[in-house]
Short mmCIF file of the C-alpha atoms (twelve columns), coordinates in Angstrom:
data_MODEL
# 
_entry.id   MODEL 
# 
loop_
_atom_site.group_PDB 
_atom_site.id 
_atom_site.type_symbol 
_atom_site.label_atom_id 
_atom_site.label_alt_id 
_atom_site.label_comp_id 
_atom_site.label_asym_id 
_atom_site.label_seq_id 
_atom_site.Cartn_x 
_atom_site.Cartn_y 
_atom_site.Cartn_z 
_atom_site.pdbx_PDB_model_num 
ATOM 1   C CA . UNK A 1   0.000   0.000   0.000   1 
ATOM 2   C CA . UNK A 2   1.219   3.158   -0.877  1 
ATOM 3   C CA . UNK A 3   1.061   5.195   2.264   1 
ATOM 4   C CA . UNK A 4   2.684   8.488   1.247   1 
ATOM 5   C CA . UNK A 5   -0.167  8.328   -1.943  1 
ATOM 6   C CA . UNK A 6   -3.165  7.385   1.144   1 
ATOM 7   C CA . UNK A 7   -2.017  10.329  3.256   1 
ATOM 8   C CA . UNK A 8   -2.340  12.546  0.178   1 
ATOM 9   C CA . UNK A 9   -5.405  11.169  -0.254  1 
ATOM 10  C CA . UNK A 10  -6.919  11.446  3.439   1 
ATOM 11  C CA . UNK A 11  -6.348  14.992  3.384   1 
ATOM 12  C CA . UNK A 12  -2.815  15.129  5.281   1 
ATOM 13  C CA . UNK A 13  0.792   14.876  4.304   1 
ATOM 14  C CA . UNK A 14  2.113   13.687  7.930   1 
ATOM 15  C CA . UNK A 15  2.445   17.039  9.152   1 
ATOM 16  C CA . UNK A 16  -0.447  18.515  9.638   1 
ATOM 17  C CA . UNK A 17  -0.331  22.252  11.101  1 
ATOM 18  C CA . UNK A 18  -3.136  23.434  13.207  1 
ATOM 19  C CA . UNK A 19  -2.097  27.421  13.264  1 
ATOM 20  C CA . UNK A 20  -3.216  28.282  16.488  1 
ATOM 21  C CA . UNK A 21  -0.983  30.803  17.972  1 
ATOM 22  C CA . UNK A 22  -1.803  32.945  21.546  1 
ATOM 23  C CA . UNK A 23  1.385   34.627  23.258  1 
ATOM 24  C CA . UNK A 24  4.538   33.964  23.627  1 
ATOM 25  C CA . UNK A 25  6.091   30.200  23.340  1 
ATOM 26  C CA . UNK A 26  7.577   29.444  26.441  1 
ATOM 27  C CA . UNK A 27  9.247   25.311  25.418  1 
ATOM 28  C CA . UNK A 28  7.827   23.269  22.818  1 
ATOM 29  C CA . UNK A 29  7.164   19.595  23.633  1 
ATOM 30  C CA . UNK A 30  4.363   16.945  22.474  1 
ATOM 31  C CA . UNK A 31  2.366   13.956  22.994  1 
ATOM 32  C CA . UNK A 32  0.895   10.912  21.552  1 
ATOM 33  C CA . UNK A 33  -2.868  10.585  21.355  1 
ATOM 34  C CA . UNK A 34  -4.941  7.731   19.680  1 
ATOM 35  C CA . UNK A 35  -8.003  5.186   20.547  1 
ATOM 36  C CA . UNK A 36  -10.270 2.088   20.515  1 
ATOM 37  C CA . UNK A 37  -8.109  -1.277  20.772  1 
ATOM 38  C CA . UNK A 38  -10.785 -3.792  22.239  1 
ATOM 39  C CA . UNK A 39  -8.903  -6.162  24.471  1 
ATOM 40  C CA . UNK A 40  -10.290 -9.070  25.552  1 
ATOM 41  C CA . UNK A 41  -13.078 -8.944  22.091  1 
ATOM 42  C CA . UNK A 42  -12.924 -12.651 20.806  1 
ATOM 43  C CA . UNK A 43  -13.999 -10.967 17.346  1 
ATOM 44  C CA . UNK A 44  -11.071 -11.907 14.832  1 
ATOM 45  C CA . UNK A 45  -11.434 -8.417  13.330  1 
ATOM 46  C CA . UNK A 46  -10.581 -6.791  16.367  1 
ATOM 47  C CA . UNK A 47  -6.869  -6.673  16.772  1 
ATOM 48  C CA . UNK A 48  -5.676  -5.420  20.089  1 
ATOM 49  C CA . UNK A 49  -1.946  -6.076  19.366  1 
ATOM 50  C CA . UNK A 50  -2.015  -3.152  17.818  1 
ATOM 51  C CA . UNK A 51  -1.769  -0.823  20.576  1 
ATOM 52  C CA . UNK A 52  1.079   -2.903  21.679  1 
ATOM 53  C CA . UNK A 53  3.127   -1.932  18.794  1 
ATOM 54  C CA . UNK A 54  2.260   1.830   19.184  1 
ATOM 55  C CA . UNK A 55  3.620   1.241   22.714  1 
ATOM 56  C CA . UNK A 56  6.481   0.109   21.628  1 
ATOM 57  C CA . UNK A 57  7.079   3.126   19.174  1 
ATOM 58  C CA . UNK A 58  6.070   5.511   22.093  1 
ATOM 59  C CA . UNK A 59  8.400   4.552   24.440  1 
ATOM 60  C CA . UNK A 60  11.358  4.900   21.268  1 
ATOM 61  C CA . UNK A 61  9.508   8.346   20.626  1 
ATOM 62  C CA . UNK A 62  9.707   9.569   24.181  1 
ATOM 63  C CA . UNK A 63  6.690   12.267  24.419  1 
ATOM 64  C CA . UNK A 64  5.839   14.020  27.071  1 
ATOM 65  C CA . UNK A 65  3.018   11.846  27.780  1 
ATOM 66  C CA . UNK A 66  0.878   9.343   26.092  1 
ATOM 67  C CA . UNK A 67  -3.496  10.326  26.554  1 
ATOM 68  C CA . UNK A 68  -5.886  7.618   25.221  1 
ATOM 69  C CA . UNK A 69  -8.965  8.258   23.891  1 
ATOM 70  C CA . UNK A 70  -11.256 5.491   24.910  1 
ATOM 71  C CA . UNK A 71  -12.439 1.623   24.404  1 
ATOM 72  C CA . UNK A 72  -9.449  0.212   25.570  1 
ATOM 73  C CA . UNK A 73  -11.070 -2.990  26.757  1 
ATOM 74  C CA . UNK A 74  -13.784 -4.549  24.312  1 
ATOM 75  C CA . UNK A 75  -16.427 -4.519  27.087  1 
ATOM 76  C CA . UNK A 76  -16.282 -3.803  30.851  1 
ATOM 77  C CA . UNK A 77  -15.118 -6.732  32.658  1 
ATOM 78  C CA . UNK A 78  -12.085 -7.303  35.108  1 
ATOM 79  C CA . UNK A 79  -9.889  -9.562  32.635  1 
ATOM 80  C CA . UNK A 80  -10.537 -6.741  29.822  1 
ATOM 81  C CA . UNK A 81  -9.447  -4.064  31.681  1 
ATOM 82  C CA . UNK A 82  -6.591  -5.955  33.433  1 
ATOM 83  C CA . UNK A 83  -5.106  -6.577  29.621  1 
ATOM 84  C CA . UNK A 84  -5.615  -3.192  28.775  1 
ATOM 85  C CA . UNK A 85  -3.857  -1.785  31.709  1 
ATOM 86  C CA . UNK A 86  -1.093  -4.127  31.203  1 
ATOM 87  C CA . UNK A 87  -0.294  -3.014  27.761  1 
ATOM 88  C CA . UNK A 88  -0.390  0.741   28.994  1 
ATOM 89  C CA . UNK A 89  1.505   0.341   31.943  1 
ATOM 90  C CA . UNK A 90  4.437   -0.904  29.662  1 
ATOM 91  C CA . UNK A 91  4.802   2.493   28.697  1 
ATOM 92  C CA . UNK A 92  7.586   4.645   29.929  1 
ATOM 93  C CA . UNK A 93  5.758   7.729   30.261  1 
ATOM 94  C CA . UNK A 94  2.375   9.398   31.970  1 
ATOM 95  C CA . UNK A 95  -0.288  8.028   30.400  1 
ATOM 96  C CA . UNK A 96  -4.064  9.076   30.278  1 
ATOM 97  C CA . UNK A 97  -7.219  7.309   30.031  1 
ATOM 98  C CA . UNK A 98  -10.774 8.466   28.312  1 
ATOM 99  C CA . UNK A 99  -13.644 6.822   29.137  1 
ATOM 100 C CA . UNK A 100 -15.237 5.192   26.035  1 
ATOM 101 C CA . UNK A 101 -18.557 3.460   25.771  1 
ATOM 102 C CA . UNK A 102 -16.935 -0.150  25.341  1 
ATOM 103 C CA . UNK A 103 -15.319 0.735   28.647  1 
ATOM 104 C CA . UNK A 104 -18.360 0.463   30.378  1 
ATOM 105 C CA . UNK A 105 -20.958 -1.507  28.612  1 
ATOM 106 C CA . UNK A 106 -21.815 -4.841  30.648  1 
ATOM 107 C CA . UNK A 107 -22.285 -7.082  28.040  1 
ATOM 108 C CA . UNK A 108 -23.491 -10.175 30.198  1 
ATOM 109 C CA . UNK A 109 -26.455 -7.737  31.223  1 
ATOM 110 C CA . UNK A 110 -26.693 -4.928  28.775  1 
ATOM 111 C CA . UNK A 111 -26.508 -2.389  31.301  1 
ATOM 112 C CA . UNK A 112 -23.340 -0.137  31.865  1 
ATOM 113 C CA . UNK A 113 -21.023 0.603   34.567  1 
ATOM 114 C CA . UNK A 114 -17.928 3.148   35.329  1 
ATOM 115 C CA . UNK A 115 -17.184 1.556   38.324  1 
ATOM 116 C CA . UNK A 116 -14.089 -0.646  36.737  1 
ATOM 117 C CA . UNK A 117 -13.061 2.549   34.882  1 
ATOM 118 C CA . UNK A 118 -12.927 4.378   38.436  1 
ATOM 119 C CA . UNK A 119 -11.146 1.744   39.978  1 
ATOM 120 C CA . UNK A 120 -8.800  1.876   37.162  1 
ATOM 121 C CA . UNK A 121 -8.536  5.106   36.061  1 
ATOM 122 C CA . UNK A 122 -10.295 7.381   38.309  1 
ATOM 123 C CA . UNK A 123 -12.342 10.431  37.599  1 
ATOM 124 C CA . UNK A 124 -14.304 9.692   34.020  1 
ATOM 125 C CA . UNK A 125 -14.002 13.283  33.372  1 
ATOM 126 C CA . UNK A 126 -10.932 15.583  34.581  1 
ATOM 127 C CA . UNK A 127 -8.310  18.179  33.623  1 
ATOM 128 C CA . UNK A 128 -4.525  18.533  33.675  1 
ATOM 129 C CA . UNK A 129 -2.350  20.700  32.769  1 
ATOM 130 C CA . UNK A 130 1.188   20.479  31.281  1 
ATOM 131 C CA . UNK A 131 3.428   23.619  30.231  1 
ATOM 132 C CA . UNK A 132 1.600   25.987  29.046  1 
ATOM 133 C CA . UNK A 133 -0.983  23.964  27.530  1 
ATOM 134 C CA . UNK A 134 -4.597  23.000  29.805  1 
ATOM 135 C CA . UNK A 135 -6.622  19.765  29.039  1 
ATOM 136 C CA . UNK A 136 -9.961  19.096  29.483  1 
ATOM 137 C CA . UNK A 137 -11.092 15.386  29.474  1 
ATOM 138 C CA . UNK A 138 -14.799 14.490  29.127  1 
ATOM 139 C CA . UNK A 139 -17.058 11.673  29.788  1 
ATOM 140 C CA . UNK A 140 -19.181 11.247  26.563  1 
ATOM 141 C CA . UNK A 141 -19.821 7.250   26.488  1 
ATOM 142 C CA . UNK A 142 -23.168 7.476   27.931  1 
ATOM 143 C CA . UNK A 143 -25.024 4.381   28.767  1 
ATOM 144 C CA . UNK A 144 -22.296 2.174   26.821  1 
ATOM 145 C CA . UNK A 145 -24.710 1.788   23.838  1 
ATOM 146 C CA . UNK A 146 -26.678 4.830   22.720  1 
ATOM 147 C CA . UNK A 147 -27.384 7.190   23.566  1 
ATOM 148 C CA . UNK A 148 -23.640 8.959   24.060  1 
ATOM 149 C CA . UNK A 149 -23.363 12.655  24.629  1 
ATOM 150 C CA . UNK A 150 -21.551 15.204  27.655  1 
ATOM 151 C CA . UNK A 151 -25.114 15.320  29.384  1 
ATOM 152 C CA . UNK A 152 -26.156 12.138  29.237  1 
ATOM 153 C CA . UNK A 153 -22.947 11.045  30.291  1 
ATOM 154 C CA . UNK A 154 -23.309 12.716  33.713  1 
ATOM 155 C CA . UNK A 155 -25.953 15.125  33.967  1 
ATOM 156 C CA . UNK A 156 -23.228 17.923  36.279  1 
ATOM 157 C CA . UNK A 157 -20.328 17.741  33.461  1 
ATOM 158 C CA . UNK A 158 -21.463 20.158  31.118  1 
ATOM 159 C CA . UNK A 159 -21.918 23.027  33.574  1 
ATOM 160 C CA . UNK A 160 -18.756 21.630  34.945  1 
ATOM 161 C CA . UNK A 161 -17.120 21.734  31.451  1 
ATOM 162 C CA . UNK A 162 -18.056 25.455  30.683  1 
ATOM 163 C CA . UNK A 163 -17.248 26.882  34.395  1 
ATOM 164 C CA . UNK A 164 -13.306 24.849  32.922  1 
ATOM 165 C CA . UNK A 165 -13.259 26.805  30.064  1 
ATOM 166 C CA . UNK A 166 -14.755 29.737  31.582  1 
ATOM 167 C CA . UNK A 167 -11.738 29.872  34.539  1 
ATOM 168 C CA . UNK A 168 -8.933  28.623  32.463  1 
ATOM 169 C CA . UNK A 169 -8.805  29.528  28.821  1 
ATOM 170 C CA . UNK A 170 -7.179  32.735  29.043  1 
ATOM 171 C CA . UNK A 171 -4.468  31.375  31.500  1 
ATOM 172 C CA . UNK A 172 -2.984  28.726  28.956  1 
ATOM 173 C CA . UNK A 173 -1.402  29.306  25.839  1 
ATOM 174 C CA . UNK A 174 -3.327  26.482  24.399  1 
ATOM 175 C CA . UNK A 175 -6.257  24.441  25.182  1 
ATOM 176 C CA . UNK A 176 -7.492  20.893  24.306  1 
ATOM 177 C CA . UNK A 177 -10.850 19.314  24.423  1 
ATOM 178 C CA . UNK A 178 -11.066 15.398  24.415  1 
ATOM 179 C CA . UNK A 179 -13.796 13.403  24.196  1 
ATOM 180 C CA . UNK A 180 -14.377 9.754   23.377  1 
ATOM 181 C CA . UNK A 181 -16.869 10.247  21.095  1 
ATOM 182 C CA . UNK A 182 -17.120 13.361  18.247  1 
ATOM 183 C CA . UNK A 183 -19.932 15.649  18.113  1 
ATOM 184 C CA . UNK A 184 -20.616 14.918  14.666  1 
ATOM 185 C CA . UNK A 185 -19.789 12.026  12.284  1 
ATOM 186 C CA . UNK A 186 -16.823 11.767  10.214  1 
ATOM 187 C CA . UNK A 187 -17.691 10.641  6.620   1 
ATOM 188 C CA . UNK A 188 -19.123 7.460   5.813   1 
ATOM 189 C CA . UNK A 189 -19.870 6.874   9.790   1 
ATOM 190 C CA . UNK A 190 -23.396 7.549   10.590  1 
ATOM 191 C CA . UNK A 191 -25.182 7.485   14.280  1 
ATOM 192 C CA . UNK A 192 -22.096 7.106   15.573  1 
ATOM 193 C CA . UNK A 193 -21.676 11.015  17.134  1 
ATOM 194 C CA . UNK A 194 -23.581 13.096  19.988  1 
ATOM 195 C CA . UNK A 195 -27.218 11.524  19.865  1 
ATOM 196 C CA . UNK A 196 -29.153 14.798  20.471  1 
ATOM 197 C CA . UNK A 197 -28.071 17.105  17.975  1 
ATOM 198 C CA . UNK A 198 -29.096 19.863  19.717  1 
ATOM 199 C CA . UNK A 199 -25.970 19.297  22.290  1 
ATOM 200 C CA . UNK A 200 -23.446 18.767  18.897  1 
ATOM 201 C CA . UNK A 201 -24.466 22.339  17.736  1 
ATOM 202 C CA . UNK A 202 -24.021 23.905  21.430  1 
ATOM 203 C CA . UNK A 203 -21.111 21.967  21.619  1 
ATOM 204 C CA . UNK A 204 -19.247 22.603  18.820  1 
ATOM 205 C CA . UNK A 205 -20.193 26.693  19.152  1 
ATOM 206 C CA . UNK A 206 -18.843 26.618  22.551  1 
ATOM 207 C CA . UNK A 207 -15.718 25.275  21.584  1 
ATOM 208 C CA . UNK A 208 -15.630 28.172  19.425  1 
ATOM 209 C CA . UNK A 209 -16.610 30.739  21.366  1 
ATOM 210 C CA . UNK A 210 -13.670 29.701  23.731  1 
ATOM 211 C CA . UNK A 211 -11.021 29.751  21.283  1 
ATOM 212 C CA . UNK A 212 -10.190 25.774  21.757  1 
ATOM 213 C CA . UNK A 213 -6.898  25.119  20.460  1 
ATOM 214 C CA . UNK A 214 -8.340  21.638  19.166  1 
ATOM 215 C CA . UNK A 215 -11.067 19.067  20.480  1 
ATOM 216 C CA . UNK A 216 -9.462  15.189  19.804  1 
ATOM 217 C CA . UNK A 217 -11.760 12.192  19.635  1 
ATOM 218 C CA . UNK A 218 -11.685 8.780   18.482  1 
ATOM 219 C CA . UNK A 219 -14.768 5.723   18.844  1 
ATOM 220 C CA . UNK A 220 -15.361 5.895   14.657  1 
ATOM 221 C CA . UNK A 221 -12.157 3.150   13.569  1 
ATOM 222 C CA . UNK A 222 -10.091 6.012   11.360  1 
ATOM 223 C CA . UNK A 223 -8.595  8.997   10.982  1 
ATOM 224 C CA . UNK A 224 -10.757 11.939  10.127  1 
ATOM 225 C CA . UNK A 225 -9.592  15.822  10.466  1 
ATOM 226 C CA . UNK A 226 -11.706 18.577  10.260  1 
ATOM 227 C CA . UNK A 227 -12.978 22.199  10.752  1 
ATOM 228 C CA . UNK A 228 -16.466 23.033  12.355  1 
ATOM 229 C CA . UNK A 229 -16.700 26.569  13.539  1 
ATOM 230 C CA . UNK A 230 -13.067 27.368  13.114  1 
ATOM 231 C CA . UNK A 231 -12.068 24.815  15.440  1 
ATOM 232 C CA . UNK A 232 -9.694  22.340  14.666  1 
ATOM 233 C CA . UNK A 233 -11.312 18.325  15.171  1 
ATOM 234 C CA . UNK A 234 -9.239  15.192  14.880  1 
ATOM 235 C CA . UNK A 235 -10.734 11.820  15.594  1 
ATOM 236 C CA . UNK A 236 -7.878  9.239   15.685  1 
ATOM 237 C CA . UNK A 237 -9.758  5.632   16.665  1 
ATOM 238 C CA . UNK A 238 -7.235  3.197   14.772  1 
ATOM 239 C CA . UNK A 239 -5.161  1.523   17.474  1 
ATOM 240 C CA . UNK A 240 -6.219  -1.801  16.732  1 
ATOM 241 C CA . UNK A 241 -10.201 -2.520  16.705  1 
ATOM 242 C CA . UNK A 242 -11.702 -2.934  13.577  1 
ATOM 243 C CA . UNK A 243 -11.767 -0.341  10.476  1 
ATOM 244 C CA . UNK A 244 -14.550 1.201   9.498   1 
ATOM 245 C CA . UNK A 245 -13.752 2.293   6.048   1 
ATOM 246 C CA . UNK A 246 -10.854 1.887   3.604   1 
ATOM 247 C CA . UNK A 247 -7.050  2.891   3.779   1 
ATOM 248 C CA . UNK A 248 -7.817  5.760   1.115   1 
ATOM 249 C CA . UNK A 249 -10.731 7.223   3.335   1 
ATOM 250 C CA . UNK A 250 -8.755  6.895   6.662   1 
ATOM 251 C CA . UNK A 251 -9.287  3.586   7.453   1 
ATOM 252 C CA . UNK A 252 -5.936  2.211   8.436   1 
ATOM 253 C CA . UNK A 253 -4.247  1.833   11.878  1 
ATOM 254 C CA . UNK A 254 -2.387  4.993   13.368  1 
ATOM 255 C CA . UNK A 255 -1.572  6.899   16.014  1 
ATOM 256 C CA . UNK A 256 -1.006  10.598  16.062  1 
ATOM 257 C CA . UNK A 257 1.438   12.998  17.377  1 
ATOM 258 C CA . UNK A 258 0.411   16.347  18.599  1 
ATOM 259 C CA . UNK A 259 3.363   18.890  18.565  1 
ATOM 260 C CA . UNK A 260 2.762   21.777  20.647  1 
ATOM 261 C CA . UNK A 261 4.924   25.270  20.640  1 
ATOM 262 C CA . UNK A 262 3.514   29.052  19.897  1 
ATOM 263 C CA . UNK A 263 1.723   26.768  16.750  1 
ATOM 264 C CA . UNK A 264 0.666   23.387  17.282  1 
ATOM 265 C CA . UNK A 265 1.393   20.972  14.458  1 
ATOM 266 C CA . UNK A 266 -0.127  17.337  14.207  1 
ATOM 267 C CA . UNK A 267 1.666   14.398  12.156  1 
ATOM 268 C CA . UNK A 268 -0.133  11.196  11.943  1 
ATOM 269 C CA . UNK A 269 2.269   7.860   12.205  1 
ATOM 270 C CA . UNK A 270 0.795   4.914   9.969   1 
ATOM 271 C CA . UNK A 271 1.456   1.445   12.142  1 
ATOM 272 C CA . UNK A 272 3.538   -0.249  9.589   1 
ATOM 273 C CA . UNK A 273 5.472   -3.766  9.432   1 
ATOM 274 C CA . UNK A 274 7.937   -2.502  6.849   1 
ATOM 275 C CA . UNK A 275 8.511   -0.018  4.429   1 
ATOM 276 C CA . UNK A 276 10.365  0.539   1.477   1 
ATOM 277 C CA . UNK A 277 11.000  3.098   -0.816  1 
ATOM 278 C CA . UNK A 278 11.216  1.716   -4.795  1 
ATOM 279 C CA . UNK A 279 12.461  3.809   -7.418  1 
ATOM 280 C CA . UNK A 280 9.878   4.397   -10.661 1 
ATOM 281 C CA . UNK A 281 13.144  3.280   -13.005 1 
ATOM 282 C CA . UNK A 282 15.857  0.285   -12.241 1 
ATOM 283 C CA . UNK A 283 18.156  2.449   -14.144 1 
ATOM 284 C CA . UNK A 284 19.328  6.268   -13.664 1 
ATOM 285 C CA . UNK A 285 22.023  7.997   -15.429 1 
ATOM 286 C CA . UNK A 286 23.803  11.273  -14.156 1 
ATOM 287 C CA . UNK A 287 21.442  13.864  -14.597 1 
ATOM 288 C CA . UNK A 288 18.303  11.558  -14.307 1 
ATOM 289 C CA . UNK A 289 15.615  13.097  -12.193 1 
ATOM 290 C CA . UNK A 290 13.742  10.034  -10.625 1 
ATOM 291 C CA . UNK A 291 10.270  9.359   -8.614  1 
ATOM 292 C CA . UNK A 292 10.042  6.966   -5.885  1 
ATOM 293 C CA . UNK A 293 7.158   5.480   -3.387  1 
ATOM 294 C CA . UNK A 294 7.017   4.443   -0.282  1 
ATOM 295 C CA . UNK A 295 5.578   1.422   0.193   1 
ATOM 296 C CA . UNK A 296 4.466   0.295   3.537   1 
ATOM 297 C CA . UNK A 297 2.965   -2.982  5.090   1 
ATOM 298 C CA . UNK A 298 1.053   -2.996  7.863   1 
ATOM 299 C CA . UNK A 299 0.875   -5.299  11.117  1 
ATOM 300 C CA . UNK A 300 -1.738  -7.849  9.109   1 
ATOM 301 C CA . UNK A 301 0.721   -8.125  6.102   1 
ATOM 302 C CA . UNK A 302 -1.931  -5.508  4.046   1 
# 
């Protein structure tokens, strides 16, 4: 598969510039954000390995910290979470958790449950800070199935969400928004976004009227980037559970790195096997001018 040709094609050439810019840099650093792995799913299109890989590149990549963006395990129970936990505590730097529906769907009952998550993980929904930059982490997974939203999540969070931005925005020199699930759909998903769409459009204007830096997401299986209301939105769900569309429409397994100075740029990392890099002629004489594509395999041998 020709990866450099896919990126083109998905709307990013590995570096990705957001062009958000308020004050004065004071150090430059980044992180590693990406979602939705299923452990413990005895589906054989779910492939949880994955996320060990991108472990493995993390801890060669050294970022500041790792932050995951939800459905982790494949449903909530204790040996699900316990192999999910494992695999993240093999990283070698802070790591954060998301809530995502999987994490807290009962599937033995149908009913849901953050009480593993808590145990876990702690708060569902949170902030931290690091440099200059403030995060706010939300709890948008709902009742595990439908429907998934900030409000239906936990009826406090979205007062507790704006009083955040309200107190905090003009303190940092950027601010993040992350939320398991996206307010919208990216293209071809469909119902799989902020049930009321009411919320999505107060959402999405209040990241606006705030100035958000960029809101991350993953629960749809790709890698989608857009714009709504000026904001910046980047859902990044392919750590290892199934695709949901082709390589050429995002549909391939990734993480993302989010570099953050007086501009924040984002490069997306395709998981790969191999690569190689094959000339468009066997021959080449001084004075040639030559093509070549990158060719890269990933983890399945695709």
């Amino acid at each position: 598969m020709d990866w450099l040709r896919r990126a083109m094609y998905t709307g990013f050439l590995l570096f990705l510039p957001i062009g958000h810019t308020a004050g004065a840099a004071n150090s430059e650093f980044f992180f590693i954000f990406c979602g939705d792995s299923r452990f413990g799913s005895d589906s054989p299109k779910d492939h949880p390995e994955i996320l060990e890989q991108i472990v493995q590149e993390v801890n060669i990549r050294k970022p500041a910290f790792f932050l995951y963006g939800g459905d982790g395990p494949d449903h909530n129970t204790e040996e699900s979470y316990r192999a999910f936990k494992a695999c993240l505590d093999k990283l070698e730097v802070p790591y954060y958790n998301v809530v995502g529906n999987h994490d807290i769907y009962v599937k033995a009952t149908g009913g849901y449950s953050r009480d593993n998550h808590r145990k876990l993980f702690g708060r569902t929904y949170y902030t931290f800070e690091y440099d200059d930059s403030y995060f706010i982490v939300l709890d948008s997974s709902g009742h595990g199935g439908r429907p998934w939203g900030v409000r239906v999540s936990s009826p406090e969070q979205w007062k507790w969400m704006v009083g955040e931005l309200e107190a905090n925005v003009s303190k940092y020199r950027h601010t993040f928004v992350v939320t398991h699930t996206p307010p919208y759909d990216a293209p071809p998903m469909e119902n799989h976004a902020f049930t009321d769409p009411q919320e999505a459009e107060e959402f999405v204007k209040l990241m606006a009227k705030y100035d958000v830096t960029a809101v991350l997401c993953s629960h749809e299986h790709l890698y989608y980037r857009t714009e709504w209301e000026g904001v910046p939105y980047i859902i990044s769900g392919g750590a290892g559970a199934v695709l949901y569309a082709p390589a050429d429409r995002g549909g391939f397994y990734h993480y993302i790195e989010v570099h953050v100075g007086d501009e924040v740029e984002v490069r997306v990392i395709p998981v790969l096997r191999s690569i190689a890099v094959i000339p468009d002629s066997a021959r080449v004489e001084v004075g040639d001018t030559i093509r070549f594509r990158a060719v890269g395999i990933d983890p399945l041998g695709r």
